[in-house]
N, C-alpha and C positions, 0 to 999 in steps of 0.2 A: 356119475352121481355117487358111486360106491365108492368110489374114491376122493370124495366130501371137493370136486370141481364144479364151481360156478360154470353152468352151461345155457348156453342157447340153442334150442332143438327148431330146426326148420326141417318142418315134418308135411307134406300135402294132406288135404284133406281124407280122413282115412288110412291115416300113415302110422296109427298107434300111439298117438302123442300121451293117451292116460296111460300107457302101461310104463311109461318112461320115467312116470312118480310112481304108479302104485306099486309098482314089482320092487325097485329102494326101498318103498318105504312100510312095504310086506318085511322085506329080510332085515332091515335095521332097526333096532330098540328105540320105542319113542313114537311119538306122534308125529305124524306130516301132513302139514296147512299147506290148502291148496284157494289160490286167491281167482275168484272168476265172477265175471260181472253177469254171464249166463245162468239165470235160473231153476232153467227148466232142464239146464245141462246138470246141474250142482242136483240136484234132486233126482234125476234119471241115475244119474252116476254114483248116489247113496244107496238107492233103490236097489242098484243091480252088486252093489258090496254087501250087503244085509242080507240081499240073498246068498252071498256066499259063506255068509257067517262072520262076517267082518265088520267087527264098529264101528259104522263112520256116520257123522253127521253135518249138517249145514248149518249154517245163521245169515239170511240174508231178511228184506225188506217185507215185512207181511209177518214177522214172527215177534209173539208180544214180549216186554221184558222180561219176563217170568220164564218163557220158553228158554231164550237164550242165557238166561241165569242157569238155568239146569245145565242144558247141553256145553256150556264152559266149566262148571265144576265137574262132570264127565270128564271132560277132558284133563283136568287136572288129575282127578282120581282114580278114576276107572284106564283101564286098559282099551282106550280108543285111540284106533289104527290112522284113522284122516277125517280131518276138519276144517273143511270147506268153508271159505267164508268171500261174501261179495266185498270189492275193495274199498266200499265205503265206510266197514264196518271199522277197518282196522287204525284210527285214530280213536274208536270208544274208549270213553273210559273206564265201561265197562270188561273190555276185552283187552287194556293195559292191566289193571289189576290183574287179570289172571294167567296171562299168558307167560309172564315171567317165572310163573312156576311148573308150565309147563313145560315137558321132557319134546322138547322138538327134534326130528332129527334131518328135517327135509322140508323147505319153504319152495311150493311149484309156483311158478305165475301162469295161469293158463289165459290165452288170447294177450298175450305180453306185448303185442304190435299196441295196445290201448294206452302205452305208457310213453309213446314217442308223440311228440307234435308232428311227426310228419307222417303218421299211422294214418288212416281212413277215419278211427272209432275212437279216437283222442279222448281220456277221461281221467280228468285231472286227482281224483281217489287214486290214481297207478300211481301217482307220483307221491302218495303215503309212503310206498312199499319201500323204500331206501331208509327212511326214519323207522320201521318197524323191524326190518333188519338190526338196526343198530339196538333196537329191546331186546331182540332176543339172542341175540347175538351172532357177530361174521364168522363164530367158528361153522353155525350151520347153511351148508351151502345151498344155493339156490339153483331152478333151475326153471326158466323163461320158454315158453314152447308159445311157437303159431305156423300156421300155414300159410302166411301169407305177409310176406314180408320184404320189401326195398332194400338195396343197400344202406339207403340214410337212416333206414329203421332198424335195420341189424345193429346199426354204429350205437342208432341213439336208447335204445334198450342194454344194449351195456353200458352204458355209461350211465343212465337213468337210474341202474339196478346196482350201480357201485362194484360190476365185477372186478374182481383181484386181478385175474388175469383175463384176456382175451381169449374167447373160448366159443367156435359156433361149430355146430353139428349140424349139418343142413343135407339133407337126400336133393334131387335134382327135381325141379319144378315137372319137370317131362312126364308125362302119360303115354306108354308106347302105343296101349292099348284104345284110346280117347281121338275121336275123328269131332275136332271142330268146325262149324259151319257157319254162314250166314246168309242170310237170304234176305234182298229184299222186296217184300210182299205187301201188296195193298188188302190182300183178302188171305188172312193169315188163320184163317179158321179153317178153310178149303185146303192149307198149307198144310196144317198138324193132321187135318185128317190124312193125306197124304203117304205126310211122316211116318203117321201111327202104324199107319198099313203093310208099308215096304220094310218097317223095323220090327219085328215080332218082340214081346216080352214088355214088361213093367216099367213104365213110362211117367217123371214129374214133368208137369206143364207151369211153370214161373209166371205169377201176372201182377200187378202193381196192386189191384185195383181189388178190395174186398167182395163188389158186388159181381165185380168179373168172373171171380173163382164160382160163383153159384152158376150163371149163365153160361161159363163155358165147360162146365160138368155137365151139364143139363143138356147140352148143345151135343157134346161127345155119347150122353149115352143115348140121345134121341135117334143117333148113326150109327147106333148096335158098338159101343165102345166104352165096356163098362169103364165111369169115372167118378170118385169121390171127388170131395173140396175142404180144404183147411184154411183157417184165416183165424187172427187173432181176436176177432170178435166174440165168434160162438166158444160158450161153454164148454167148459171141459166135459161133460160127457159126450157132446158132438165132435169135440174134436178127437178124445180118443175112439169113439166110433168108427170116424176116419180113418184114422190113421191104423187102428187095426182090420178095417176091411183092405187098406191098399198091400198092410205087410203079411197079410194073410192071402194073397195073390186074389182075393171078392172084389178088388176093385182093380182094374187095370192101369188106370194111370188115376194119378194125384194133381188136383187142379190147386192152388195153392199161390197164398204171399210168401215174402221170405222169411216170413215166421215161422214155416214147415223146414223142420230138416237138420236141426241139430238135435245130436243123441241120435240119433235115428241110424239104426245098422242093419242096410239090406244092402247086400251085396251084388244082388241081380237086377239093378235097374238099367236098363239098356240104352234108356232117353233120356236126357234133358234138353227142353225146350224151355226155350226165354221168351215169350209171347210181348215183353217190354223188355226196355231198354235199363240193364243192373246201374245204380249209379258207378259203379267204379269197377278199375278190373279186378281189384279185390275179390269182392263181392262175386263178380260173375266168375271167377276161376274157381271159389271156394263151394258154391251152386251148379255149376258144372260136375265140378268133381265128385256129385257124390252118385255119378253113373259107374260103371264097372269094375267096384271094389273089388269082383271076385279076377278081377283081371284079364275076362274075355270084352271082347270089341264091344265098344258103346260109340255114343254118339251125343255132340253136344251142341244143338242149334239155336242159332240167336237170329228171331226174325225181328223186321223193322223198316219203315220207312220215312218217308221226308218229315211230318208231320213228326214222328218219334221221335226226329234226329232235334226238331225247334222246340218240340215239350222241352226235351232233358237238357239243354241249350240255356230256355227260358228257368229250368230249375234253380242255376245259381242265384240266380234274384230269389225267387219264391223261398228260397230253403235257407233266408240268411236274413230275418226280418230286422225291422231298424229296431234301437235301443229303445223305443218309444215304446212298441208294440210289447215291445219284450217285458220293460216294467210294468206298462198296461197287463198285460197277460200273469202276471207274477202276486198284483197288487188281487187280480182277481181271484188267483186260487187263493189267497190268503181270507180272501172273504166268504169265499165258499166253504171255510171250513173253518171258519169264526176263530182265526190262529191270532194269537196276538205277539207283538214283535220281541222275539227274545224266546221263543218256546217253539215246543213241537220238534225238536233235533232227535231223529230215528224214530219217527211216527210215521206208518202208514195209514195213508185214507181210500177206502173204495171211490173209483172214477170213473164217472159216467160224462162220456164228455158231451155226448150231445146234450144231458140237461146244461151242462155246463157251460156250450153255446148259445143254447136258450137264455137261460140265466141273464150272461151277460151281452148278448146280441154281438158274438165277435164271428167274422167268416173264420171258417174252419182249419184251411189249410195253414195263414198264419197263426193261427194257435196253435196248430201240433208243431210247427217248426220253431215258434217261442219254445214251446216246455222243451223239443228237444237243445235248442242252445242252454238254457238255461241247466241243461242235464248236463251238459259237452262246459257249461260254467263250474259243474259242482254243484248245484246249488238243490237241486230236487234231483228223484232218479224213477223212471217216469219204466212201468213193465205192463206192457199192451195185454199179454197174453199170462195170467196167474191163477193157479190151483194151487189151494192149499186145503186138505180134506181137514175133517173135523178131530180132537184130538181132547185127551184128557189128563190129569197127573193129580196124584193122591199128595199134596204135603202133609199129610196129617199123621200124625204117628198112629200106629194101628191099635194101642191101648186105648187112645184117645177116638179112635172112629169104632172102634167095638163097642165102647161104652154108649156113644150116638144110638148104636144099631139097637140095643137093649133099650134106651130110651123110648127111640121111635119103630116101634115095629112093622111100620106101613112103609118104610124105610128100607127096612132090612132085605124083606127078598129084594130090590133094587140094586141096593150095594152088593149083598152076595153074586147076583147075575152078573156084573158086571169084572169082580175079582174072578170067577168063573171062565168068563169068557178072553179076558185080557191078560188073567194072572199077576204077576206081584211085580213085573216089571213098572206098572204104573205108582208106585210107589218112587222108585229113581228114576222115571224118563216118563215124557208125553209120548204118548202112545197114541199109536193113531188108530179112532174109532171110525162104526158107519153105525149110523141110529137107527137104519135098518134093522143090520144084525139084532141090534140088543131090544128092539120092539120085537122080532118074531119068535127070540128066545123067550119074550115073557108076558108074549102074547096082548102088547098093546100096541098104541098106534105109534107112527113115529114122532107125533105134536107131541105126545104123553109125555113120551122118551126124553125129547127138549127140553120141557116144561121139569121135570124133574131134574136132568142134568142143569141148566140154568140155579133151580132154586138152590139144590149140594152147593153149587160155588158160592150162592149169596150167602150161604152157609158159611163157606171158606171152608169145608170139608174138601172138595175136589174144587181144581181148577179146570173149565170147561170151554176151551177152544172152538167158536163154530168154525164150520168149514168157509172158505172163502173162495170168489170163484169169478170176480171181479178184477179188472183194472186197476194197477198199483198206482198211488205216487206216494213219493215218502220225501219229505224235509230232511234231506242228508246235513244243513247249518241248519242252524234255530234262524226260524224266519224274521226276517230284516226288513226294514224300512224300503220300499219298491224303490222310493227315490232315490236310495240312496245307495242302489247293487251297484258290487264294485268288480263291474261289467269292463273285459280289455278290449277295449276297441281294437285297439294294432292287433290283438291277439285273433278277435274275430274278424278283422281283413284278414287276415293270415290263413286262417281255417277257409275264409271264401275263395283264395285265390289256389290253395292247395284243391279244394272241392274239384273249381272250374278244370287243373289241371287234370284231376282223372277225368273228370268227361269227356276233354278232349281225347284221351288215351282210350277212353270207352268208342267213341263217337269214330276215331281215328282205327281203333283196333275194325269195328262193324264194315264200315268203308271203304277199307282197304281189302283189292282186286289183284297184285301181283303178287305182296311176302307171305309164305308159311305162317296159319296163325299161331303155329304151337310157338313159332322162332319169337314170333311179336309178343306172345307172354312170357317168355323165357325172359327176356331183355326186359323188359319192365320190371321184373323179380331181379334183375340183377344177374341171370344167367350169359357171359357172352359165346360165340364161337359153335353155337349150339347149331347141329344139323338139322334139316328140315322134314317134318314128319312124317313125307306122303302119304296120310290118309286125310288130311282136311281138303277143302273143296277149291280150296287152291292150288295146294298138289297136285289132286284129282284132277283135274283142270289142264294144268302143266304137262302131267303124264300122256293127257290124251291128245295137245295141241303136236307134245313130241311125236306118238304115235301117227302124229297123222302126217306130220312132217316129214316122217321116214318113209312112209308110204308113196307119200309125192313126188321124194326125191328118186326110189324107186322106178317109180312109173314114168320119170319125166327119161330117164336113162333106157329106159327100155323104147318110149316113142324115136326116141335118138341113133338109139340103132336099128331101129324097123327103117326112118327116113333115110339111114345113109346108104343102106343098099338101091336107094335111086327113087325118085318123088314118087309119094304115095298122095292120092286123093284124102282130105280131110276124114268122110265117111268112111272111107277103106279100111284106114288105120284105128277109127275107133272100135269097128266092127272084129279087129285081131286082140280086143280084151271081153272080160266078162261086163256081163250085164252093170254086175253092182259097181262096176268100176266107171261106167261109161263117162256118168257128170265129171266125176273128177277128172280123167283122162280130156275132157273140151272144156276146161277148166283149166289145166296142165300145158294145151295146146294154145289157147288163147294166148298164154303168161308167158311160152315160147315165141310165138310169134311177136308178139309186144318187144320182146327184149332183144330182136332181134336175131336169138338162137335157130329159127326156121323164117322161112320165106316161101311166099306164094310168087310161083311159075305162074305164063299166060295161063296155061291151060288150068289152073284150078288147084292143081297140084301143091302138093308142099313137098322141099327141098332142104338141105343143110346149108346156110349162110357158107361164104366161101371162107371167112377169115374161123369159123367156129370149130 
């Protein structure tokens, strides 16, 4: 990257893909945009730069115009290090105007598999990233990072991304340290306890199912095995709850969807359990992976059975609803939020989908798989799981808010406490408050707190951001006429027959009794040639069938020279090994005699065949 090469980093999970931009884009002059459709990653990853002293901000879905007006003229003006932004954002008009004058000197695409149709997470916003290139210009190089990537995806992310040259930096999918398993189990809760017992150390438990993650926490700590639960439902303070009791070793294992687990850096997880079936090996390689970063032995178990194998079978249908439903589902959210056609482009709305069910009496699961194609369309962009705390920003010139303060003195200790507490940075940047703090600084309640910050902005003296804590969806186009979405059909067979093919590979990887599984992932990533890992339970397996092989071949060569010194009675000869050998040895003998290698004399005896 210091050497201004268009790259592609194929990096495993935990393989340092942030430091790949941010260390470039630490030592080069200028700004470096980092394009990422995650969140909760984009915001974790600001979070932990800020603590370092380092500028950097986001703008994705959930942030009002105002916000991201500030944080782009930052960017233009101010000395900010990196600037995050989700890939839908980068056709605004607002972020053309300003990005041309910004000093770029480093464009990342992170989760860059998004930008391939033949990726798993297909999101047609990636395929901005080539026209946005050409704004800011090919002299600043790019640089594509994912963990998880095909050869047809390697191909089709360079060429997507307009590389100059051919250029992939890829580490080896392998985990020396990472014992894959699979079991299948009809009672898979008697299974993890099992697991849990014989595996010491900090343990996630993967489950599909939101209500599941409570009952089988509940389940685990009932068997003396302390367990939290994470899922995109509950609130952010129950989730960080969570998630700081499990990283803080208060909770033993993490019961959780796959909503748990990016950003998240603990190095001594020992388990991962897949209690369901991931839809793709994608997914399950990248979930997997986040046991023994610190690079002692872990383990990665995927339990399942018949039933498991016909659910995620029968999903390609359920997860691919027809164009009907889809409009229907489209035509609805547009009503539910009184949008009218032509408007609303980068608005987000809080989403409650069960009133939203109610509302329009649609079954559940085709509704979440509408809004997700219509996501996988472009057309909304749909975040289960959003915090955004509460925030404030002074536009007012301070001549002009002192003279307020003289005015209204009922006012004033307010504004003071607040310039007090936050300082002068809320003059150029939202700054993030808690009304907490600033009730117990001035000793009122926190309704008070609200009530006054509210009235300031009616004011237009401050702008006052509540916190949000709710289910996104945002109108990535100005909403359209339902009947009239310009929906690909071949496109969306495409997406279902790619879908069907990883769960064969899923379904195919679980099932499979003779290959190494690390080999079976290796090859699906594109790795060939690769040796086999002897710690998954196929090896294990393998190792032990050889051991016993040798053993027999052993013992059968020793009965063979007891017999040729002259027939031995059946008993006799078993009576000349030890105890633990005995079965096997009239085991041994049987398989002799069958093949003909020994023979029974009148007398009872065993002898050596004449030709043997």
């Amino acid at each position: 990257m210091l050497n201004g090469k268009d790259t592609l980093a194929l990096l495993p999970t935990g393989g340092g893909k942030s430091l790949c931009f941010q260390v470039p884009g630490l030592a080069m002059d200028g700004l470096c945009i980092v394009v990422s459709p995650l969140i909760a990653l984009m915001k974790d990853q600001v979070e932990r730069l800020r603590e370092k002293g380092i500028p950097a901000f986001s703008v994705h879905s959930g942030l009002s115009f105002n916000e991201i007006d500030v944080i782009l003229d930052r960017c233009v003006y101010d000395q900010v290090k990196f600037l995050y932004l989700a890939p839908e954002r980068l056709s605004s008009e607002l972020l053309m105007q300003r990005v041309k004058k910004m000093n770029i000197n480093l464009l990342a695409v992170d989760e860059a598999h998004c930008i391939s149709q033949w990726g798993y997470d297909f999101r047609p916003s990636y395929l901005e990233i080539a026209d946005f290139r050409r704004v800011i210009g090919n002299t600043v190089p790019v640089l594509a990072l994912t963990a998880t990537s095909t050869p047809a995806v390697t191909k089709d992310i360079q060429e997507k991304l307009e590389f100059k040259k051919s250029n992939v930096i890829a580490r080896s999918f392998k985990r020396d340290n990472l014992s894959f398993s699979c079991f299948k189990e009809e009672d898979k809760e008697r299974k993890i306890l099992q697991i849990l017992k014989n595996v010491p150390g900090t343990a996630i438990v993967y489950v599909r199912n939101r209500k599941k993650t409570e009952a089988l926490a509940a389940f685990l700590n009932r068997n003396k095995i302390s367990a939290a639960f994470y899922h995109a439902g509950l609130d952010y303070s129950a989730r960080s709850k969570s998630q700081d009791l499990w990283i803080s070793n208060k909770a033993r294992v993490m019961v959780a969807t796959n909503a748990f687990g990016m950003g998240i850096d603990k190095p001594d997880v020992r388990t991962v359990i897949h209690y369901d079936f991931p839809e793709n090996p994608e997914n399950y390689y990248q979930e997997a992976g986040r046991a023994g970063r610190d690079g002692k032995r872990c383990y990665a178990v995927l339990l399942y059975n018949d039933k498991d194998v016909e659910e995620l079978e029968a999903r390609v249908e359920s997860n691919f609803p027809g164009a009907d439903v889809i409009k229907r589902v489209y035509q609805a959210l547009a009503n539910f939020y009184k949008i009218a056609v032509g408007s609303s482009q980068f608005i987000s709305f809080d989403f409650d989908m069960e009133t939203f069910i109610k509302t329009y009496k649609l079954p559940k699961i085709p509704i979440y798989y509408a809004l997700k194609r219509l996501e996988q369309e472009g057309m909304i962009q749909m975040n289960e799981a959003y915090y955004n705390p509460s925030k404030i920003f002074i536009p007012t010139e301070k001549t002009r808010l002192y003279e307020y303060q003289l005015r209204n003195p009922e006012d004033d200790v307010f504004i003071k406490s607040i310039l007090r507490l936050y300082g002068g940075e809320v003059f150029t940047n939202y700054v993030t408050i808690r009304e907490t703090d600033i009730a117990n600084y001035i000793q009122k309640s926190q309704s008070d707190v609200m009530r006054k910050l509210t009235f300031l902005d009616q004011k237009g003296l401050l702008v006052y951001e509540k916190q949000k804590d709710k289910p996104q969806i945002e109108f990535v186009m100005p909403r359209m006429d339902a009947n009239a979405l310009p929906l690909d059909y071949k496109e969306l067979a495409k997406r279902k027959e790619l879908y069907k093919s990883k769960v064969d590979a899923m379904v195919g990887y679980a099932t499979n009794l003779t290959r190494c599984r690390s080999l079976l992932l290796l090859e699906y990533f594109g790795e060939e040639n690769g040796e086999k890992c002897g710690l998954c339970d196929v090896c294990l397996k393998e190792k032990k069938e050889e051991a016993k092989d040798a053993i027999e071949v052993e013992l059968s060569g020793k009965i063979i020279d007891l017999v040729r010194n002259g027939p031995v009675l059946p008993e006799n000869l078993v009576m000349s090994f030890s105890s633990t050998d005995k079965d096997t040895v009239l085991k041994i003998l049987r398989r002799l005699v069958d093949s003909g290698v020994l023979v029974y004399l009148e007398d009872g005896s065993l002898s050596v065949a004449e030709n043997s």
